[in-house]
C-alpha positions in Angstrom: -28.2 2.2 -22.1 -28.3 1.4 -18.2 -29.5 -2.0 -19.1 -25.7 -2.9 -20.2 -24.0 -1.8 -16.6 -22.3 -4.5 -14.4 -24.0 -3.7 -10.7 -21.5 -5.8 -8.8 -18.2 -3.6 -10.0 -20.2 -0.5 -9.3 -21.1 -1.4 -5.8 -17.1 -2.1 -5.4 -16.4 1.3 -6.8 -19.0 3.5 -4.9 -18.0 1.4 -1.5 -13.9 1.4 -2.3 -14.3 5.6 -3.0 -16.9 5.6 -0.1 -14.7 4.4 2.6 -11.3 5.7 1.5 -12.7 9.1 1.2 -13.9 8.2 4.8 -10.9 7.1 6.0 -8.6 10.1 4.2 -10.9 12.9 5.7 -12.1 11.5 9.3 -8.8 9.1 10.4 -5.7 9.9 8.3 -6.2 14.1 8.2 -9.1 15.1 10.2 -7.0 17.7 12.5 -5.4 19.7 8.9 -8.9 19.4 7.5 -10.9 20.8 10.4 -8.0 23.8 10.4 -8.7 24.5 7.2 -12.3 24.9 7.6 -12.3 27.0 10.7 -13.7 29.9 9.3 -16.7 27.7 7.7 -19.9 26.6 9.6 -19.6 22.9 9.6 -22.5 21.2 7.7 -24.2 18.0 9.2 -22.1 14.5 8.8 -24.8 13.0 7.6 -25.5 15.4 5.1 -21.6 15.4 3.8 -21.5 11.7 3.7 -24.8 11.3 2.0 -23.7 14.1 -0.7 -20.3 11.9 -1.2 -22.0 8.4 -1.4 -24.7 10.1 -4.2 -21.7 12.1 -5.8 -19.7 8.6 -6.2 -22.7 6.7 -7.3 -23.4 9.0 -10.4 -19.3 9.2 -11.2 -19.2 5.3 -11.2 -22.0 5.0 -13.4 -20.8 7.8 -15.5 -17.2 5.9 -16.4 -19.3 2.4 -16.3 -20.9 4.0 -19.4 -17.7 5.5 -20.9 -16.0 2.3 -20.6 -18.4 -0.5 -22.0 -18.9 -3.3 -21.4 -15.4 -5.1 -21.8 -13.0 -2.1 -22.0 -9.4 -3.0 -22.3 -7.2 -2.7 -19.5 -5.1 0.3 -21.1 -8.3 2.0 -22.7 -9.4 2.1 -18.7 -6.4 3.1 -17.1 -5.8 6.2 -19.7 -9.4 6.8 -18.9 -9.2 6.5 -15.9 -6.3 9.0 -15.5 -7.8 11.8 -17.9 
């Protein structure tokens, strides 16, 4: 079953997610986001970005396996954007 998975396309995807998800919470909105979490104890950066990269790994692998090996480009987007 894992034998089947393309490594290189799921390194893009975990590092793509990774980063934007970096860039979207620390550059673009980091100000809203912190006011929003005022009343929460902050948790350690470390620990949230570790959590994220883990989170992305298993959600790329996940769709690698719902996909196949050669999905169409169609079959991926509508996948994609269930």
């Amino acid at each position: 079953m894992f034998a089947n998975l393309n490594v290189l396309p799921l390194i893009a995807c975990v590092l793509s997610s990774f980063l934007l998800g970096g860039l979207w919470y620390n550059l673009l909105f980091r100000k809203i986001y912190s006011a929003e979490c005022k009343g929460n104890k902050p948790s350690h950066p470390a620990l949230v970005f570790l959590s994220a990269f883990i989170l992305w790994i298993i959600s790329a692998v996940a769709f690698s396996l719902l996909l196949g090996n050669a999905p169409e480009l169609w079959s991926a987007v509508r996948l994609g954007l269930i």
